[in-house]
C-alpha positions in Angstrom: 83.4 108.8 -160.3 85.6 111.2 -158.1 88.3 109.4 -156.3 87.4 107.9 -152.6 88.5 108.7 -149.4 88.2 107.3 -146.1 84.4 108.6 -145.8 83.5 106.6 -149.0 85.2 103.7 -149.0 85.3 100.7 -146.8 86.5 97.2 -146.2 85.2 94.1 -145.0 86.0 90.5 -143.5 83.5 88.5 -143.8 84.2 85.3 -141.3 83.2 81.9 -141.5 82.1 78.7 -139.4 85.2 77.0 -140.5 87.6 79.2 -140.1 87.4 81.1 -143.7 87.7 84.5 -144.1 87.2 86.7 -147.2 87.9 90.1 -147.6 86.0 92.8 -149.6 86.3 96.3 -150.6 82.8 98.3 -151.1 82.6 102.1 -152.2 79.9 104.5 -152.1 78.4 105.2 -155.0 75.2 107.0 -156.6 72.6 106.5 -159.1 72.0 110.3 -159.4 73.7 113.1 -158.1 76.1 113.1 -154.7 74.0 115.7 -153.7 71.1 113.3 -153.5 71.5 111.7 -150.5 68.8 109.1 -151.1 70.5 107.9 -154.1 73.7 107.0 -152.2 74.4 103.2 -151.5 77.5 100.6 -151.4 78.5 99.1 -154.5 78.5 95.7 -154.5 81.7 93.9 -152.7 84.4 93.3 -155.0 87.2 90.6 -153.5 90.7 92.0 -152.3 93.6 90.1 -151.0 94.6 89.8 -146.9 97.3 91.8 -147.7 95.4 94.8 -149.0 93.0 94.3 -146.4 95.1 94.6 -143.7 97.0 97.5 -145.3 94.2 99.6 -145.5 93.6 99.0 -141.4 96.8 100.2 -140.7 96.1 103.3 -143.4 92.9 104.1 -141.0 90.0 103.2 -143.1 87.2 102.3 -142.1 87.2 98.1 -141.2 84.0 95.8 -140.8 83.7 92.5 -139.7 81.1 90.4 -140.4 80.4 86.6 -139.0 78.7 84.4 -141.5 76.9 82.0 -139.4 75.6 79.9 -142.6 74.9 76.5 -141.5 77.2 74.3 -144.2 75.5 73.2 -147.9 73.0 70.6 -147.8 74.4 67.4 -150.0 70.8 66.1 -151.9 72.4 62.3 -153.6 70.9 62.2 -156.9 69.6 58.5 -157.5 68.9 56.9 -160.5 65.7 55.3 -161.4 66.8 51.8 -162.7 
């Protein structure tokens, strides 16, 4: 893999209901050749730190943020049949 620059990198904050944010770095990546553009896609988001995040704003790369608007987990009780 060649090293990444601002055009294929990116990072994201993904934003919650309550307050919680995550961050995320993603890289483009291909499952042929770079010359085939169809085979291009983002890797799958792999956790960073605030810190980093934040860094790489100030550095100029490209910054997404994302609201997650997921209602909160559904509790089910498990009962036991006496």
């Amino acid at each position: 893999m060649g090293v990444h620059t601002k055009q294929t990198v990116k990072y994201r904050c993904e934003r919650y209901p309550s307050g919680n944010k995550y961050y995320y770095k993603q890289e483009i990546i291909t499952h042929d050749t770079w010359e085939n553009i169809e085979s291009l896609q983002w890797s799958t988001p792999r956790p960073i730190t605030r810190k980093t995040f934040l860094a790489k704003k100030q550095q100029g790369y490209k910054i997404e943020y994302v609201d997650i608007q997921k209602p909160p987990a559904e509790l089910i009780p498990f009962t036991r049949d006496e």
